[in-house]
VOGU-3710 file (C-alpha; in Angstrom, 3 decimals, decimal comma):
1> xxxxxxxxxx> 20,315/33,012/-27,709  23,969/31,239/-27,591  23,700/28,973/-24,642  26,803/29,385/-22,182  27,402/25,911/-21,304  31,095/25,335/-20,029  33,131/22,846/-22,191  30,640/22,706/-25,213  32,338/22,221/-28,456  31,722/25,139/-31,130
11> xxxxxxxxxx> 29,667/22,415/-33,416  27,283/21,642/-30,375  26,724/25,293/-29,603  25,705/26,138/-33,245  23,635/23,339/-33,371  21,839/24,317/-29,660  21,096/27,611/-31,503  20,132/26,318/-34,868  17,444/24,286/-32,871  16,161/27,176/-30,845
21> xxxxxxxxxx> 15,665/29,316/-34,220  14,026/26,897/-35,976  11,573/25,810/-32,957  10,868/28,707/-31,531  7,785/30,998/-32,200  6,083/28,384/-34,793  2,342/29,080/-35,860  1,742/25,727/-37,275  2,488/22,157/-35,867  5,760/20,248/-37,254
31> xxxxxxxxxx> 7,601/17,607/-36,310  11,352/17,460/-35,442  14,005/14,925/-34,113  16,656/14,859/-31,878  19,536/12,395/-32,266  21,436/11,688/-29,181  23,400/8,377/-28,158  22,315/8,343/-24,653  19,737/9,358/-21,518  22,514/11,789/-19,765
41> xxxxxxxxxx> 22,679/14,023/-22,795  18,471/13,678/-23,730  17,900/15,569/-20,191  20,745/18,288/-20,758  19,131/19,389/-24,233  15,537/18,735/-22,900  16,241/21,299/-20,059  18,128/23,672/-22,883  14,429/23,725/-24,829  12,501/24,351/-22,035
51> xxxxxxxxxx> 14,433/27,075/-20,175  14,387/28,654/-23,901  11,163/27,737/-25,425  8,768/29,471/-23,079  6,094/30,325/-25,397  5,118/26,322/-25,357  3,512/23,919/-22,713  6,023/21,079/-22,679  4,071/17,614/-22,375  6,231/14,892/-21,797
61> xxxxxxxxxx> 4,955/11,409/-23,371  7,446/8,378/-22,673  6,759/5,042/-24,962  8,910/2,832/-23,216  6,300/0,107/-21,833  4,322/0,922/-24,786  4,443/-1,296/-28,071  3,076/0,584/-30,820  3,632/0,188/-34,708  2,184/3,536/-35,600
71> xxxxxxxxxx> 2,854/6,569/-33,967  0,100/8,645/-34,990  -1,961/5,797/-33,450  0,237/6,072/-29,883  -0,293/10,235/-29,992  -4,303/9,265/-30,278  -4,226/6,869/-27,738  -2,105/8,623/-25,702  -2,352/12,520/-25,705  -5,152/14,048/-23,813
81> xxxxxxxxxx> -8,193/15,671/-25,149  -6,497/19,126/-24,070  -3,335/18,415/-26,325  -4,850/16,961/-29,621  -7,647/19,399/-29,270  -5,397/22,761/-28,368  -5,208/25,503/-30,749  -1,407/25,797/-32,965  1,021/26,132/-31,573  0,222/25,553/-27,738
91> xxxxxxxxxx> 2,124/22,502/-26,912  5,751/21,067/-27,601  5,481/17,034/-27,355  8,259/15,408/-26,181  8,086/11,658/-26,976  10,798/9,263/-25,653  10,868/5,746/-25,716  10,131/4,936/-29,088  12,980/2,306/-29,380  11,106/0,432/-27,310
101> xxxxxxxxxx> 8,786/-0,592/-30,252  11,682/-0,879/-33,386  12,041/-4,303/-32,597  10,244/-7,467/-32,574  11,267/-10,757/-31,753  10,287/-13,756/-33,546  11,868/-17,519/-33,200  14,228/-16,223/-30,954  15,899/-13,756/-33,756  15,169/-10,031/-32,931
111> xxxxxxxxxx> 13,813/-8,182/-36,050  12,624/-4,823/-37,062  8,821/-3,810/-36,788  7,031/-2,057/-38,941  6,821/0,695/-36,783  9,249/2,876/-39,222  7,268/1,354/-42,626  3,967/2,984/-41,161  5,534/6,682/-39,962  6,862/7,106/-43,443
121> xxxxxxxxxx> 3,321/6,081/-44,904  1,616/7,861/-42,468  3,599/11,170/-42,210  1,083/13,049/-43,552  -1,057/12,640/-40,916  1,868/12,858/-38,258  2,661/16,655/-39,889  -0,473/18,081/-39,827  -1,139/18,461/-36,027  -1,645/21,671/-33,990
131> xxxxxxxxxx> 1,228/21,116/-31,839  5,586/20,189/-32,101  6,035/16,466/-32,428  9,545/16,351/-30,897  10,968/13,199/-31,184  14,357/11,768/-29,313  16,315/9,433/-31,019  19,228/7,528/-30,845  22,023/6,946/-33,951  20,737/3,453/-34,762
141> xxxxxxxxxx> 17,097/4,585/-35,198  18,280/7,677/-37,342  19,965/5,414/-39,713  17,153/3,004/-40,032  14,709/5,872/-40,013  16,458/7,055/-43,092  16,729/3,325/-44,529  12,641/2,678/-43,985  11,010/5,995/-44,243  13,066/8,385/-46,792
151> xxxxxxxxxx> 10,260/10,296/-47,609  9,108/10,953/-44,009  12,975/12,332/-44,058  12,088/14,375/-47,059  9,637/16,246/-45,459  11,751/16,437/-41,902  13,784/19,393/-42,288  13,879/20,044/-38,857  16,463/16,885/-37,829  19,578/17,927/-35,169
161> xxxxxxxxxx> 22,320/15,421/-34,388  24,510/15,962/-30,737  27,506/13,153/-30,709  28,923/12,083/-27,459  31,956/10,410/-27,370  33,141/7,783/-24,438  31,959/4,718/-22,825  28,477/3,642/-24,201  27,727/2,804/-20,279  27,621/-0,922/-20,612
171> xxxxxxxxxx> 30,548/-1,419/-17,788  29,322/1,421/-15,757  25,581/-0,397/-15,816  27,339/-3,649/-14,827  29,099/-1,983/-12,536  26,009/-0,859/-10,853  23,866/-4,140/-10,906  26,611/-6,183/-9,547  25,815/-4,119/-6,710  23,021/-5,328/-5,819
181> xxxxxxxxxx> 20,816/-3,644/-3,243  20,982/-1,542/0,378  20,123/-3,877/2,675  19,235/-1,209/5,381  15,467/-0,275/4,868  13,935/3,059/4,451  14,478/6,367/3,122  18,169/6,644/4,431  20,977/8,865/2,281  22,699/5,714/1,130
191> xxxxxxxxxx> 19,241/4,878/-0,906  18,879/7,691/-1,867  22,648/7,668/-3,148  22,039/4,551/-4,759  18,910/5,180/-6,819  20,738/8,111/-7,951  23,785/5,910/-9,026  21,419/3,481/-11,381  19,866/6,496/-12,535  22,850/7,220/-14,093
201> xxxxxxxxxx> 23,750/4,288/-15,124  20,454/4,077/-16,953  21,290/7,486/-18,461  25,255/6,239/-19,626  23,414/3,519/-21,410  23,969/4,001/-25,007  20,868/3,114/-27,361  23,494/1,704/-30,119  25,166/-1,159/-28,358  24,955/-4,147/-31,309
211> xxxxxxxxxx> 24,696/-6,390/-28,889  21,251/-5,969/-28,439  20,226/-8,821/-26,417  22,818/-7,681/-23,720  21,756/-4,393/-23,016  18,127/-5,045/-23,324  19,240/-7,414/-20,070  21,252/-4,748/-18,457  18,831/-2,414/-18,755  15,512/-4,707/-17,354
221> xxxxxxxxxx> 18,459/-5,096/-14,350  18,927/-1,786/-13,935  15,020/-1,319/-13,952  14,358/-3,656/-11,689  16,957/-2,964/-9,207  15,483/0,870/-9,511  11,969/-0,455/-8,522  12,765/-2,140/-5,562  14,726/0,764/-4,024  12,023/3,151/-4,671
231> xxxxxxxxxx> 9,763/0,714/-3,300  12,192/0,748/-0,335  12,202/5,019/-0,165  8,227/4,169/-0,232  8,197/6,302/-4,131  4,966/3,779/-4,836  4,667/5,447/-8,503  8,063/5,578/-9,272  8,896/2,480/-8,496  5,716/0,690/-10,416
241> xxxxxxxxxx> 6,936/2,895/-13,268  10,450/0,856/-13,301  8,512/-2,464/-12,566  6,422/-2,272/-15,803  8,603/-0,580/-17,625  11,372/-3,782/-16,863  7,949/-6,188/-17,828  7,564/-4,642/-20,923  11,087/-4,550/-22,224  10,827/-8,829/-21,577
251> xxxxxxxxxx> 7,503/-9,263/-23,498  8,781/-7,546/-26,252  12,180/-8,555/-26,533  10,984/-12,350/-24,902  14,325/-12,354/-22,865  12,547/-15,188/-20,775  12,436/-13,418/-17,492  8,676/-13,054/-16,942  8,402/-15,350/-13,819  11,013/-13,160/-12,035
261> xxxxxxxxxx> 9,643/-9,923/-12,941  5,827/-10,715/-12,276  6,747/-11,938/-8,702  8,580/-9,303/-7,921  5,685/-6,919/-9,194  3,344/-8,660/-7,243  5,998/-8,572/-4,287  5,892/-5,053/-4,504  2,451/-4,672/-4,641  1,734/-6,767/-1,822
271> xxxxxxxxxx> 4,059/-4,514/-0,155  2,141/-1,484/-0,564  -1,007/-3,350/0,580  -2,350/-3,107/-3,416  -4,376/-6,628/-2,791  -6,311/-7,147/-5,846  -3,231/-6,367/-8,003  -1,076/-8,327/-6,148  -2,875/-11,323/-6,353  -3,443/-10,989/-10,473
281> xxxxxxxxxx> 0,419/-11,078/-10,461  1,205/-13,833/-8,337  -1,799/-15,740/-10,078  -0,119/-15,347/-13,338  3,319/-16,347/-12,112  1,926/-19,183/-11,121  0,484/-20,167/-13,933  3,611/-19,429/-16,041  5,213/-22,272/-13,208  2,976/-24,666/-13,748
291> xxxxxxxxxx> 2,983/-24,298/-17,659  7,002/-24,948/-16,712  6,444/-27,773/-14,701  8,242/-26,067/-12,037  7,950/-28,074/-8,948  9,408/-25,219/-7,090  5,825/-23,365/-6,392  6,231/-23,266/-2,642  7,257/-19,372/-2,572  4,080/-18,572/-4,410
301> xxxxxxxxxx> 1,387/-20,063/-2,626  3,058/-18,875/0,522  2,513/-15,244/-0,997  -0,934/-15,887/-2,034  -1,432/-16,787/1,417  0,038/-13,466/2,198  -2,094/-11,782/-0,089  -5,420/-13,427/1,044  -4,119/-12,681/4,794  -4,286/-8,561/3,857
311> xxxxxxxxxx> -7,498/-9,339/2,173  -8,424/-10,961/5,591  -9,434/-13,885/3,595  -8,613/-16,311/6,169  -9,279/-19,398/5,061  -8,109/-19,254/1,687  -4,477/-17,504/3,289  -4,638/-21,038/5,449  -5,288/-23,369/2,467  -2,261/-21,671/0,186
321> xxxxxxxxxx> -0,080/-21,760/3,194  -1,078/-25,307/3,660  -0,317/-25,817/0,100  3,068/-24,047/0,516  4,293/-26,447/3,333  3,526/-29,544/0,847  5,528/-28,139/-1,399  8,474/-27,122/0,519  8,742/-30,782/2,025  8,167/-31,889/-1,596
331> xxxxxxxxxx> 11,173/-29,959/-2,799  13,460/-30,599/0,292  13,353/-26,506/1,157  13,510/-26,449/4,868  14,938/-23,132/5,236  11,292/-21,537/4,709  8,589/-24,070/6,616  9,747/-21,431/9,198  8,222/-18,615/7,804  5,231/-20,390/6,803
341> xxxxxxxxxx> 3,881/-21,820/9,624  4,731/-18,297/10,979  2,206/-16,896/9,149  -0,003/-19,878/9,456  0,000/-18,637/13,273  -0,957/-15,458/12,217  -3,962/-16,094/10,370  -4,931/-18,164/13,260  -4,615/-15,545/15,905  -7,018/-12,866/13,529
351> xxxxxxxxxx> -9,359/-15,822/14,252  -9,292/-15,753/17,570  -8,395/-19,394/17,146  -5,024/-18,686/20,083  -4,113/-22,124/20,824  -3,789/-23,367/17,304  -1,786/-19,732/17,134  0,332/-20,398/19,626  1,326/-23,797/18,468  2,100/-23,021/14,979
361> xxxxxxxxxx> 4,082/-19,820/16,403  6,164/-22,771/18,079  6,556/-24,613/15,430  8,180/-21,559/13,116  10,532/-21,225/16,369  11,326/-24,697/16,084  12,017/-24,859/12,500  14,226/-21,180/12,339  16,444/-22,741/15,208  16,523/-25,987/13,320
371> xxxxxxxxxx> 17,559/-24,599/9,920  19,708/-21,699/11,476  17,707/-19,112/10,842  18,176/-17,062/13,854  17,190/-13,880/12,384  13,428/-14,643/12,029  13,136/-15,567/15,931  12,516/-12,429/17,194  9,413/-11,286/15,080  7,532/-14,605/16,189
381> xxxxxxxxxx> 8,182/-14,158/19,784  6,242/-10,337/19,029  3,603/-12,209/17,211  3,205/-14,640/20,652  2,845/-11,407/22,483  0,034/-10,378/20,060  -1,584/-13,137/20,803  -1,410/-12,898/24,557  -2,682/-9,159/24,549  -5,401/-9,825/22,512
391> xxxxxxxxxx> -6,296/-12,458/24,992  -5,432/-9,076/27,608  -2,828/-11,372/29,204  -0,653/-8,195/29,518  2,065/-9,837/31,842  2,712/-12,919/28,965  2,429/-10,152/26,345  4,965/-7,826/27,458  7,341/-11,039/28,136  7,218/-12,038/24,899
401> xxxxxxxxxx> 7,856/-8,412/23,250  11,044/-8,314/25,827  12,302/-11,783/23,961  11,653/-10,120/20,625  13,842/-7,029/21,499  16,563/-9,600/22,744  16,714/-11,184/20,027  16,661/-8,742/17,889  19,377/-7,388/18,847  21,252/-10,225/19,218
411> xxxxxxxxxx> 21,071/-10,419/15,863  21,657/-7,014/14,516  17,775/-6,848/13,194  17,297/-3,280/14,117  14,724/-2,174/11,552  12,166/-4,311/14,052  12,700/-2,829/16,941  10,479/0,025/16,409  7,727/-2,142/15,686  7,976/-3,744/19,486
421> xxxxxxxxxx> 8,079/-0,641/21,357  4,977/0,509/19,546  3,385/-2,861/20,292  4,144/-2,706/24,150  2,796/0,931/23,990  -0,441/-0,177/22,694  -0,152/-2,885/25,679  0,357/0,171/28,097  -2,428/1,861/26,194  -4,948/-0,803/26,823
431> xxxxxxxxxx> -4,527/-0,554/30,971  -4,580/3,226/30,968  -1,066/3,683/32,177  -1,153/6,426/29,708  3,004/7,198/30,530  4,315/4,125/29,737  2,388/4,284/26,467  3,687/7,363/25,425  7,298/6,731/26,324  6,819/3,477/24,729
441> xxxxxxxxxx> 5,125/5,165/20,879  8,190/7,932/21,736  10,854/5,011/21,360  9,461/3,250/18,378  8,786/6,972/16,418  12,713/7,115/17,121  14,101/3,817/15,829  12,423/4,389/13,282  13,237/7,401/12,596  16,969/5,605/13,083
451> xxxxxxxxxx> 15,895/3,114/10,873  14,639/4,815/8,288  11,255/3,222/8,639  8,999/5,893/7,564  6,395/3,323/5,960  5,247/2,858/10,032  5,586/6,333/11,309  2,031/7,092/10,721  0,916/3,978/12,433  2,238/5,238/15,365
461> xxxxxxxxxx> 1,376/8,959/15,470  -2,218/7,164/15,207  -1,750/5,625/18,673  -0,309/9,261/20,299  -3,717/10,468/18,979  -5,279/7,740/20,607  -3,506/8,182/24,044  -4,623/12,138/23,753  -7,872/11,248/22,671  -8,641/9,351/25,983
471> xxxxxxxxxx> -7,314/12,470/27,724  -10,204/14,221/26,011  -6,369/16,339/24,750  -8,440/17,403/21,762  -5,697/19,281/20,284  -3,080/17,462/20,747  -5,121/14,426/19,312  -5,916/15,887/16,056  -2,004/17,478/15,823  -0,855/13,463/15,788
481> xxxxxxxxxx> -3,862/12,243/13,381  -2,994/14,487/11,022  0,819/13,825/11,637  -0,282/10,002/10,594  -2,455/11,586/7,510  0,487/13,131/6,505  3,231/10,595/7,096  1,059/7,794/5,443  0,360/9,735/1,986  4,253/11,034/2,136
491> xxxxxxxxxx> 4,875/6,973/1,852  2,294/5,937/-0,458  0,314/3,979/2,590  -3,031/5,179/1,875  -4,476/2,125/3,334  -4,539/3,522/6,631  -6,267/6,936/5,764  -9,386/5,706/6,510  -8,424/4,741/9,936  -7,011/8,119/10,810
501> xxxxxxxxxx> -10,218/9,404/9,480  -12,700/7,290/11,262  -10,461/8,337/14,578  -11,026/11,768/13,750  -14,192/11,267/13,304  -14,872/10,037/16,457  -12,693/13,027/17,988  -15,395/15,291/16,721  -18,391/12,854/17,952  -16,974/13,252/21,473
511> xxxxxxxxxx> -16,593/16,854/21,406  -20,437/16,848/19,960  -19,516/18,715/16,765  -21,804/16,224/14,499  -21,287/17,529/10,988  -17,193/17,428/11,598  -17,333/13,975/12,756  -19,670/12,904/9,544  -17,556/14,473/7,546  -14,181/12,837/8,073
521> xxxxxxxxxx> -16,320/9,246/8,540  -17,202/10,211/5,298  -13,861/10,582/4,442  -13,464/7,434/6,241  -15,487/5,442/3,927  -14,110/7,131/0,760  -10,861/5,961/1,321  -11,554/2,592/2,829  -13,196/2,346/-0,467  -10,626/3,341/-2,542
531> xxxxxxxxxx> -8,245/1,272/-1,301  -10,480/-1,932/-0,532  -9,945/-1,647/3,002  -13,454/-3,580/3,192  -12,924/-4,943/6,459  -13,154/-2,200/8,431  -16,289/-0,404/6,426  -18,418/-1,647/8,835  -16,620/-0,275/11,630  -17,450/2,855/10,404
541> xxxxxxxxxx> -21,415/2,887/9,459  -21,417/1,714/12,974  -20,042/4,713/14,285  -21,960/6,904/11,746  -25,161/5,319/13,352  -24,027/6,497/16,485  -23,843/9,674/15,315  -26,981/10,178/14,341  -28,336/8,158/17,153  -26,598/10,686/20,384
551> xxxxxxxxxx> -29,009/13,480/17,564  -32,435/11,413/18,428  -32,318/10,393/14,604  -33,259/7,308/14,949  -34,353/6,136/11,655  -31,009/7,317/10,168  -29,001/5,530/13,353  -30,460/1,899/12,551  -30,246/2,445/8,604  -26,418/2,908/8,800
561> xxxxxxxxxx> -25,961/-0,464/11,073  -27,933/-2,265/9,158  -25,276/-1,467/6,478  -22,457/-1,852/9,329  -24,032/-5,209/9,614  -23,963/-6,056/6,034  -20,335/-4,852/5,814  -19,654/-7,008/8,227  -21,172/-10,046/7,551  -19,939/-9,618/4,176
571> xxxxxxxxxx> -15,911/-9,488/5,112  -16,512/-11,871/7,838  -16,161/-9,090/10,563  -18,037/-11,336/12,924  -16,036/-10,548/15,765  -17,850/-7,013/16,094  -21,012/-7,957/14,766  -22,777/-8,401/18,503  -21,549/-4,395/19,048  -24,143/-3,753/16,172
581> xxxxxxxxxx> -26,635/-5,115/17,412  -26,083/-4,150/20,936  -26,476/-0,577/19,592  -29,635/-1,328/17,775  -31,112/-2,352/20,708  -29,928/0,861/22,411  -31,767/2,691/19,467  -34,982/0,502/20,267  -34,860/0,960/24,159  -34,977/4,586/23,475
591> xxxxxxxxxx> -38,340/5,080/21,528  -39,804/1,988/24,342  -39,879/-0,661/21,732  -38,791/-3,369/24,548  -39,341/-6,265/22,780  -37,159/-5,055/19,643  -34,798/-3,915/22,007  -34,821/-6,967/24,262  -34,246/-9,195/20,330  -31,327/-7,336/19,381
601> xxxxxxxxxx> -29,928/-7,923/22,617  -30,141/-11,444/22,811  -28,914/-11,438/19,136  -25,735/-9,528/20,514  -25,191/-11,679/23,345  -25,149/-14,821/20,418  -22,505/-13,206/18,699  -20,337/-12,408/21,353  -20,780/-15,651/22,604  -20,689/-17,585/19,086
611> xxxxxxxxxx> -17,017/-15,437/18,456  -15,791/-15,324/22,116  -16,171/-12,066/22,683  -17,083/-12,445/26,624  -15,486/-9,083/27,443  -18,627/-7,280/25,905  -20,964/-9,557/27,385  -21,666/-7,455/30,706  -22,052/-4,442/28,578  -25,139/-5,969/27,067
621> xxxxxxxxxx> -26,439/-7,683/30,661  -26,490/-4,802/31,647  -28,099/-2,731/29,088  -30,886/-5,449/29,232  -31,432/-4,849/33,273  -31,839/-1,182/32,282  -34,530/-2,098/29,714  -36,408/-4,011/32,497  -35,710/-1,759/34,884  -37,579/0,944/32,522
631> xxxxxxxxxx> -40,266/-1,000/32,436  -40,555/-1,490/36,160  -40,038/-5,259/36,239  -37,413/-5,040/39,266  -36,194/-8,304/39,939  -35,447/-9,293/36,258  -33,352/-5,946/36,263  -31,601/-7,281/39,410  -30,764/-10,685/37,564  -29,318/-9,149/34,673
641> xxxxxxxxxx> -27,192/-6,492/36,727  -26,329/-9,575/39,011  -24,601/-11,198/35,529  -23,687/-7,831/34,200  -21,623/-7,602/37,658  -19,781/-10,968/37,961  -18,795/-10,744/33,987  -17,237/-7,796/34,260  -15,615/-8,429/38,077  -13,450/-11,200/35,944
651> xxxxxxxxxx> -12,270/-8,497/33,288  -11,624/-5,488/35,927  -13,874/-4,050/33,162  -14,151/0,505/32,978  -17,877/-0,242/33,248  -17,651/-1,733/36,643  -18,275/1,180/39,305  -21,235/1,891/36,829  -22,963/-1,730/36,775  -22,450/-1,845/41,056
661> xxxxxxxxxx> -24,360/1,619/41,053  -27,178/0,515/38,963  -27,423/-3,015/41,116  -27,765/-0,991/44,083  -29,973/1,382/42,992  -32,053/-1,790/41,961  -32,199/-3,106/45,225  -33,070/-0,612/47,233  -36,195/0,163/44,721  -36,825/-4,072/45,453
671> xxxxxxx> -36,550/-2,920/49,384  -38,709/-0,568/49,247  -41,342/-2,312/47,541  -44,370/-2,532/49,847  -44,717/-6,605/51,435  -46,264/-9,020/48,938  -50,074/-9,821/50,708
//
């Protein structure tokens, strides 16, 4: 069983056997410990056991953001039912990480726990378990193990020590935190170089530095640093890992860094569109400011705003960005009233409210030119262009996404690029010059591609689908949704699964295949749910009422809006709150109800009108001549098809050639009518 391992010394390779005869093959549960100085060498011996020790299921259990002062208690709490239950000898458990809990700090002194007190009391009960207990250790905890438990040692006679000699890693950690960051986003090589570089600096780190206080810090610094380029390579679990893990090193050792590291938790989180955990984060940091007196709160309520803004909370984003500004002027911080009323603008403009967009827009230009920051100018002018196609003021909105690529590059902000082009290609998009939109999603898939921006690729591969869905391209539609479905879970965006799924949905729908599309709303719904994406829920009961409305079913059509109107009045979804009802009348009109039909219809008309929605209005007109017309009352079907006519004239609106056939066909039935006596 010798292990053929290069430049291994002749005492490591006896010991490397001695270890595989005594572990291997056991019928009873045991417990044995490994004593190694550092991370490097715990992963070289861990892979030596389990290339060897095949007859075991390795389960790895890691107690590093875990503060426990019994270990028997942490294998409870910890293992699953499948472990503690298994029959002997099923399972080898590997447990790491229990440094993490030796210490305590009290008064500023750091102190021992009783952690190694209650293992030697309680090693009875840590013995006699079905499966290996295989603990990893470092020098300093063997020697206190033997101080505080001898008689747990007693009974331990399976105990192997590896030294390493060389640089306990504190220079080469240093080394790597000084570092810093990449500043180029994405899931590029040199990221992927330099998570690999504090990896093993983390791993050089030796457990038995006697300064402890210094490489508790160096290690939170490496762990943070770790988390935010995994956050960066989109590795969501990874990089929350390295977040708490950093957390829980401070509580413990009360190094004094909690503000820092909740922020930049609830940075991250906010990143990754994790709302609700976000916001507990930056609540708490704020809290620990205020218990500071720490006039410098401005940064935090401008990222509860933020936070409020992805829960489309509007009004409270606009009161903490409100608050933000009175704090920044408070403090004399200039440099970021720029970014605030930037985002100010943008809450505005998801309210339809455009001119008070527009001039907060201006006043973030006005404030990044003032203070010199140049580099923010660009992503306001593609906001302004948001604004203007949403108003579908194409020519103002592609002007303004030309002054955003102009300045981007003029300032060497590349990693935005890609989000223009795809903008302008939804612009394209929205007047049906299908080739300009495609060219326009092909140039933002490739910066970023470039750019390393893989967090957006799905977005994009959406819109393709979209293009190719309006080409009734059913193929090549459902090729780029599931490109985005596959894109967004590679990056840990799940938010927008249940937008690809509603648009696949609706692929089905068209094609008539009822059960497929039901399926993947379904799907829709599950996701939107599991990842609070409220605000679009009732987007989709909507559509699953259409479903089952194009079947004749009508009771099941109007039960799923009226929970796409709950859904919607509930997340403040007003804006498409008229479509609802414009559909329930539909459902009405079909089965002759007029006069329900005719309610819902003046109920849809409100909303529109109430959130200034006037493109849909000629839609409804429209739908309400048909309803008279039905009923054979001629010339209040002319009026409405009249209305329906000169509403969507204004808006050069799809519907048009439809609404001037219908008005004609009503007149000549009004011609033909025989002369009133």
């Amino acid at each position: 069983m010798e292990e053929q391992a290069g430049e291994l010394s002749q005492k490591e390779k006896q010991t490397r056997n001695e270890m595989l005869f005594t572990l291997s093959e056991l019928d009873r549960g045991t417990l044995a410990m490994i004593v190694t100085s550092n991370e490097w060498k715990r992963k070289e011996l861990y892979h030596f056991l389990k290339n060897h020790l095949k007859e075991y299921q390795f389960f790895n259990l890691d107690l590093t953001s875990f503060n426990y002062n019994s270990l028997h208690k942490a294998l409870v709490d910890l293992l699953p039912s499948t472990v503690l239950q298994s029959q002997p000898v099923q399972y080898l458990v590997s447990i790491t990480g229990l440094e993490s809990s030796l210490y305590t700090t009290e008064d500023g002194r750091i102190e021992f726990s009783p952690l190694l007190a209650q293992m030697n009391f309680e090693r009875e009960l840590i013995f006699n378990q079905s499966y290996i207990i295989l603990l990893w250790v470092s020098d300093s905890f063997d020697r206190e193990l033997r101080r505080k438990a001898p008689d747990l040692l007693q009974w331990m006679s399976k105990r192997f020590v590896f030294e390493e000699k060389g640089s306990d890693g504190m220079e080469v950690a240093e080394a790597a935190i000084e570092y810093g960051i990449v500043e180029k986003k994405g899931r590029i090589p040199e990221r992927l170089e330099r998570i690999g570089q504090l990896q093993n600096a983390w791993e050089r780190l030796s457990h038995d530095n006697k300064d402890r206080i210094r490489l508790v810090k160096d290690k939170i610094d490496l762990l943070l640093l770790l988390g935010k380029e995994y956050a960066a390579a989109f590795e969501f679990q990874e990089a929350e890992s390295a977040f708490k893990r950093a957390i829980a090193l401070n509580s413990r050792m009360k190094i004094g860094r909690e503000l820092e590291l909740c922020y930049e938790l609830g940075y991250f989180y906010w990143q990754f569109s994790r709302f609700d955990l976000a916001l507990e984060s930056f609540q708490h940091a704020l809290t620990i400011m205020q218990r500071q007196g720490n006039p410098d709160v401005g940064n935090i309520y401008h990222m509860l705003g933020l936070v409020y803004a992805g829960k489309r909370q509007w009004e409270k984003a606009l009161q903490n960005y409100l608050q933000a500004l009175d704090w920044y002027r408070h403090t004399g911080n200039e440099y970021e009233l720029g970014d605030t009323y930037h985002q100010i603008g943008m809450a505005y403009g998801e309210q339809r409210r455009w001119n008070e967009a527009l001039e907060s827009y201006q006043q973030a230009l006005d404030w990044y030119k003032k203070t010199g920051n140049e580099y923010e100018v660009g992503g306001t002018y593609h906001q302004m262009g948001r604004v203007y196609q949403e108003q579908r003021k194409w020519g103002e909105a592609l002007a303004n996404f030309q002054r955003a690529l102009d300045w981007y590059r003029q300032t060497g902000n590349e990693y935005e690029v890609s989000g223009t082009y795809h903008q302008m290609g939804r612009v394209y998009q929205e007047q049906k010059e299908w080739g300009e939109a495609l060219t326009n999603f092909q140039q933002a898939l490739d910066w970023k591609t470039k750019t390393g921006n893989e967090y957006e690729m799905g977005a994009t591969y959406h819109q393709i689908g979209r293009v190719y869905q309006e080409h009734k391209k059913w193929i090549e539609a459902s090729e780029n949704f599931q490109q985005a479905l596959n894109w967004n879970r590679k990056t840990g965006n799940e938010f927008e699964l249940g937008y690809t799924y509603h648009q696949l949905g609706r692929i089905y729908e068209e094609q008539k295949k009822w059960e497929d599309a039901l399926n993947n709303y379904r799907f829709a719904v599950e996701w939107k749910e599991k990842t609070g994406n409220e605000y679009s829920m009732g987007n989709t009961y909507h559509q699953i009422g259409i479903v089952y409305q194009k079947q004749g079913k009508w009771e099941d059509a109007l039960n799923n809006y009226r929970l796409a109107l709950e859904w919607k009045e509930k997340t403040g979804n007003e804006y498409d709150i008229g479509n609802t009802y414009h559909q329930i009348g539909i459902v009405y009109q079909k089965q002759e109800k007029w006069e329900d039909a005719l309610n819902n219809y003046r109920l849809a008309l409100e909303w529109y009108e109430k959130t200034g929605n006037e493109f849909e209005l000629g839609s409804t007109y429209h739908q309400i001549g048909r309803a008279y017309e039905e009923q054979n009352m001629l010339p209040q079907a002319r009026d409405w098809f009249e209305k329906s006519l000169k509403n969507e004239t204004n808006f050069d609106h799809p519907n048009l050639p439809m609404t001037r056939t219908s008005l004609a066909r009503i007149q000549k039935k009004i011609a033909e009518l025989p002369p009133t006596p």
